[in-house]
C-alpha positions as CSV (number, residue, x, y, z in Angstrom):
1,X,6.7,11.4,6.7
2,X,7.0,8.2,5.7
3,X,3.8,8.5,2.9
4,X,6.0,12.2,1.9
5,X,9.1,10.0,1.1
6,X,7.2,7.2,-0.8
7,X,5.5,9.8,-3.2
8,X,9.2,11.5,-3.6
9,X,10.6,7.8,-4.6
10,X,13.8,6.0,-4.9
11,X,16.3,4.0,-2.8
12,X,18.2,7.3,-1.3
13,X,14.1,8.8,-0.2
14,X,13.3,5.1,1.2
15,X,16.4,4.8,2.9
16,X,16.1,7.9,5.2
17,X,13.5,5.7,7.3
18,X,14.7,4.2,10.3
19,X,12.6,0.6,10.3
20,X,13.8,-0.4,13.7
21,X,12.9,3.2,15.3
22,X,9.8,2.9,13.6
23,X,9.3,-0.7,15.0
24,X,10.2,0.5,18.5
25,X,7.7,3.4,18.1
26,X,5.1,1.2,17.2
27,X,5.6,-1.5,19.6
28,X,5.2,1.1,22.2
29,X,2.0,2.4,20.6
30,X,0.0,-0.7,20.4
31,X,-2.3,-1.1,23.4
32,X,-3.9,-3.9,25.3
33,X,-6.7,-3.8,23.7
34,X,-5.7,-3.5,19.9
35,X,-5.6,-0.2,18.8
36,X,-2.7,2.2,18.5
37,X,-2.1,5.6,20.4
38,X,-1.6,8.6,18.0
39,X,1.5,9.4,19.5
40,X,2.5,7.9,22.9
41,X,0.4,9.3,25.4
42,X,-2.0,10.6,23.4
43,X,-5.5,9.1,21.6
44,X,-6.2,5.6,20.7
45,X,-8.5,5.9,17.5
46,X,-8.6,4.3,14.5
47,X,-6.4,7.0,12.8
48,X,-3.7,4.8,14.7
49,X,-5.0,2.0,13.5
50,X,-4.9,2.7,10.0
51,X,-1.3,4.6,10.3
52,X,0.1,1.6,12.0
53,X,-1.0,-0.5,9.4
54,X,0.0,1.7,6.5
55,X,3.4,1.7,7.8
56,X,4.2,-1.6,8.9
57,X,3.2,-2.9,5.1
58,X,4.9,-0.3,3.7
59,X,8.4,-1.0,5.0
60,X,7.6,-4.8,5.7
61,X,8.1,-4.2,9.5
62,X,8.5,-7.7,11.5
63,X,5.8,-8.0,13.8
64,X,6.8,-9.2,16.7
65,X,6.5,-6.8,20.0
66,X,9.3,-5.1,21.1
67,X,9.2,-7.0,25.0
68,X,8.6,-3.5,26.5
69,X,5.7,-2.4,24.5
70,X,2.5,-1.9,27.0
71,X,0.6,-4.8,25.0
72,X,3.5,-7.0,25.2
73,X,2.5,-10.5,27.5
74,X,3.8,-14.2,28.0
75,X,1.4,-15.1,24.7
76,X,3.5,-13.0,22.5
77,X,0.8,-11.0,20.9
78,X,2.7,-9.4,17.9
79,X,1.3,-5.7,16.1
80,X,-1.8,-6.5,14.4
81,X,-3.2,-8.1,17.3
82,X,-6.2,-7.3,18.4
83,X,-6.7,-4.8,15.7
84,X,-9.5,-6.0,13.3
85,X,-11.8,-6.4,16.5
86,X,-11.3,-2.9,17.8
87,X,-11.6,-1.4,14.5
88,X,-15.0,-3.5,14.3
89,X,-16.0,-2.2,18.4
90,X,-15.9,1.4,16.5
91,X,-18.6,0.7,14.8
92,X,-21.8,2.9,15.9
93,X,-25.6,2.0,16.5
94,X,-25.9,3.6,13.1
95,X,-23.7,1.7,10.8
96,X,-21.1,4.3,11.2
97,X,-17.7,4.2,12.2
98,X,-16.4,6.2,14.9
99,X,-13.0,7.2,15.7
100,X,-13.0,4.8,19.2
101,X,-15.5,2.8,20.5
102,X,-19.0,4.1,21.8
103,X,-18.3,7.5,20.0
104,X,-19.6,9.3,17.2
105,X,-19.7,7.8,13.5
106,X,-17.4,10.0,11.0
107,X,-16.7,9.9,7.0
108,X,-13.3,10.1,7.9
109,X,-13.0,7.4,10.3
110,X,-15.1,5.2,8.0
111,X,-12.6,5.5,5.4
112,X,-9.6,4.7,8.3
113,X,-11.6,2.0,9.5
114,X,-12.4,0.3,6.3
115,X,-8.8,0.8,4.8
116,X,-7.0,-0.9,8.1
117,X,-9.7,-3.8,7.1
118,X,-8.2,-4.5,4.0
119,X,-4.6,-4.1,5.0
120,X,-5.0,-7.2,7.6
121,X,-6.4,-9.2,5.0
122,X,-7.3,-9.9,1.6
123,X,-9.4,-6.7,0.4
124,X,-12.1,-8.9,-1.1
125,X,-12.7,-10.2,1.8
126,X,-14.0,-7.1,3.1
127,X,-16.9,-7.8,0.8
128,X,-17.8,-11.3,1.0
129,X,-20.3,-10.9,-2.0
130,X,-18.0,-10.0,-4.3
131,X,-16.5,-12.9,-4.1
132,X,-13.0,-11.8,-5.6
133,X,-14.3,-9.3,-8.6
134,X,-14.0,-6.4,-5.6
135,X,-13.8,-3.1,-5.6
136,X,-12.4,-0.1,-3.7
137,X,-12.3,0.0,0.2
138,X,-13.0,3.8,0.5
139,X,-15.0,4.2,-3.0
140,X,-17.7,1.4,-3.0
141,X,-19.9,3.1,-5.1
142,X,-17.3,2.4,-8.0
143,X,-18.3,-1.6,-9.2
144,X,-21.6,-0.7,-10.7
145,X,-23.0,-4.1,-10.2
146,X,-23.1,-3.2,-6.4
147,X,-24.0,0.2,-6.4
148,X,-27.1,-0.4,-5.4
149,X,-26.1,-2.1,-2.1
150,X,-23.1,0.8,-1.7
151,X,-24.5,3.8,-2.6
152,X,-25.4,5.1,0.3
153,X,-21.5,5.7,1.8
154,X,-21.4,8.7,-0.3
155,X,-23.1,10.8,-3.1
156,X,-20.3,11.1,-5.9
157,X,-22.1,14.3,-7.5
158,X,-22.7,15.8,-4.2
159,X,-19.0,15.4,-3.4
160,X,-17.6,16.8,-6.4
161,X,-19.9,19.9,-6.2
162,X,-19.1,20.4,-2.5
163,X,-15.8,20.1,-3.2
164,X,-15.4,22.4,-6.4
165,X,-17.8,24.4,-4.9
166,X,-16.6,25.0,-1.2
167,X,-13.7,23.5,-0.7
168,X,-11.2,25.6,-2.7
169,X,-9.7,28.6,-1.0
170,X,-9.8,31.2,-3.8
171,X,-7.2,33.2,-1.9
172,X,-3.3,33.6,-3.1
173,X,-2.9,31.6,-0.5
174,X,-4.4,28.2,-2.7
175,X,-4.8,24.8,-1.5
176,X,-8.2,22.6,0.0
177,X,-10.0,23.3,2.8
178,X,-12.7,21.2,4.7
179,X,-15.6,24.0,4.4
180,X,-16.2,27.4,4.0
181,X,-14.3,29.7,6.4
182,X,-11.2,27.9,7.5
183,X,-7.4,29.0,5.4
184,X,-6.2,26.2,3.4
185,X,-3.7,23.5,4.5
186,X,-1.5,20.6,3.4
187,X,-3.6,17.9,5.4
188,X,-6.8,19.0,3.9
189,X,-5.3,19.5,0.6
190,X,-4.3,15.9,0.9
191,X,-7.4,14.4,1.8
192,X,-9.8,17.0,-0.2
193,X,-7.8,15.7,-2.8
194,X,-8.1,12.5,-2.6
195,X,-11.7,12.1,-1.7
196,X,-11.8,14.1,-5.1
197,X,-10.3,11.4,-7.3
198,X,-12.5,8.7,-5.6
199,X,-15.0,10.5,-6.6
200,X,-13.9,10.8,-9.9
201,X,-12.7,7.2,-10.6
202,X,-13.6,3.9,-10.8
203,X,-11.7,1.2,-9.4
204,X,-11.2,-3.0,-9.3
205,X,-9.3,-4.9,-7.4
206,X,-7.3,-6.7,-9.8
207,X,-4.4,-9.2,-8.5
208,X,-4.6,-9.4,-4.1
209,X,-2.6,-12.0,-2.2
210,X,-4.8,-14.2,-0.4
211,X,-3.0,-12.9,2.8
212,X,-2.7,-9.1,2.8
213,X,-2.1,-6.1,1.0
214,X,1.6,-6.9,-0.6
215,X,3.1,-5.0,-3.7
216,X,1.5,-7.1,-6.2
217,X,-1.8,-5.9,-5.0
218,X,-3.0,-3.8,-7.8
219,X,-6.4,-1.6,-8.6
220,X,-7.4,-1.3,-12.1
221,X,-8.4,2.2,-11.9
222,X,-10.7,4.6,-14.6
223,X,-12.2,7.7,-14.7
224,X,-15.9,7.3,-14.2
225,X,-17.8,8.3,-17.1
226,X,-21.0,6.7,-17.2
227,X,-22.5,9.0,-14.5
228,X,-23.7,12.6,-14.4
229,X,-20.2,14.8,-14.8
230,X,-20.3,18.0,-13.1
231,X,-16.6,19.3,-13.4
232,X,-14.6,20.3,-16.6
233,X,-12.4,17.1,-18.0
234,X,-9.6,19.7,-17.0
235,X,-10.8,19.1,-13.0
236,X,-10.2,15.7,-13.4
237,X,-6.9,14.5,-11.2
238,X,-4.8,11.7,-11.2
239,X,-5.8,8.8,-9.5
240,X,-4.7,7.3,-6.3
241,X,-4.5,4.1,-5.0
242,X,-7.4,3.9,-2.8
243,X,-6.1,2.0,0.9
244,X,-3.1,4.1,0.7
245,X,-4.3,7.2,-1.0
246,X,-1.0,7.6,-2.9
247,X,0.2,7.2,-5.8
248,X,-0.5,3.4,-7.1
249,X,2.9,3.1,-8.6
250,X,4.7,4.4,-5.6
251,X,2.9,2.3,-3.5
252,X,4.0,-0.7,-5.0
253,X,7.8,0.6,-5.6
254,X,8.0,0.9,-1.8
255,X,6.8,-2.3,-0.7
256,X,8.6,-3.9,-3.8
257,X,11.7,-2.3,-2.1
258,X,11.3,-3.1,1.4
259,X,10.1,-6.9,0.8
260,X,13.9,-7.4,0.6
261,X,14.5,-6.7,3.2
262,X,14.0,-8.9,6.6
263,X,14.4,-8.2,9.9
264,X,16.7,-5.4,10.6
């Protein structure tokens, strides 16, 4: 919802959020040990992770604990707590990511993982050996003076033609899909989508605040052209920004419009 009213923009879309229910609903997500349910009682994974970081930047949520959240103790913890070290306990045997810890690596969790990363901190820092120049969290194929050490986190041509190729449901019914078989719908349109225009773009990182993701964060983003192009120039989509996988300009006009705004 709160990513829906972002892309639609504008003070009377931003305004429908409630920032203190939606502090109170995180507060009583975040668990002991860092990570956030999906919904209460449900999972802890680091989809949870990665929403609760999304939204808290978003609408510049205070992070204190609410005093009745399950993580809440005498040392005042506050939201982010904890988080960067269970994101990193999800990492596999393998170099994966998995969606908790001791569980199987996914693409999708990488991507969750790897995003949360760079909302707690600088997204350079992600990368120490890019000392600043940086590139994309979910995309690091896209600075070609480090493909060589990222390539291997995905195949851009074997995307696109998977994509193109399988991922369309040719039906009246329209929209993504994740493979062959399965109807069509909005949350793998979204993220068919987007993994789409990674694959089709470049990106650098090209202002950061030493601190965190903030609205004068900004991506330089291309279209990639120097490698092997296996769609029609008419495939190409827009690009997103690629922590938030929105928009890049709506990104910032959120954040821009909740910065003003402290406490509750």
């Amino acid at each position: 919802m709160v990513l829906a009213l972002t892309i639609v923009g504008g003070e009377s879309a931003f305004e429908v959020i409630d920032r203190r229910a939606m502090w109170k609903w995180l507060s009583a997500l975040k668990q002991p040990d860092g990570g956030f349910q999906m919904s209460l009682g449900g999972e802890v994974d680091v989809r949870g992770a990665y929403c609760a970081a999304v939204i808290i930047t978003l609408l510049n949520l205070p992070l204190d604990l609410s005093p009745d959240s399950p993580a809440w103790t005498s040392d005042k913890p506050n939201l982010f707590t904890g988080l960067a070290d269970y994101v990193g306990r999800c990492q596999t045997f393998e170099g994966g990511i998995s969606g908790k810890p001791d569980a199987e690596a996914h693409g999708a969790y990488a991507f969750c993982a790897l995003a949360c990363l760079a909302i707690l901190d600088a997204p350079y820092r992600i990368f120490p050996s890019m000392q600043g120049s940086s590139g994309p969290v979910p995309d690091l194929n896209s600075n070609s003076d480090l493909e060589p050490i990222y390539q291997g986190l995905y195949d851009r041509e074997g995307l696109i033609r998977y994509i193109l190729s399988c991922g369309q449901d040719h039906s009246a019914r329209g929209g993504m899909r994740d493979k062959p078989g399965p109807s069509s719908d909005a949350y793998h349109t979204c993220y068919v989508l987007s993994g789409l225009s990674s694959a089709q773009h470049n990106a650098r990182l090209a202002a950061s605040d030493d601190a965190t993701m903030t609205a004068s964060t900004h991506w330089d983003v291309s279209p990639l052209v120097n490698d092997i192009q296996v769609f029609d120039e008419d495939d190409r989509i827009n690009p997103i920004d690629p922590v938030y996988a929105i928009p890049q300009s709506r990104r910032e006009d959120v954040m821009a419009f909740f910065t003003a705004k402290q406490g509750f």
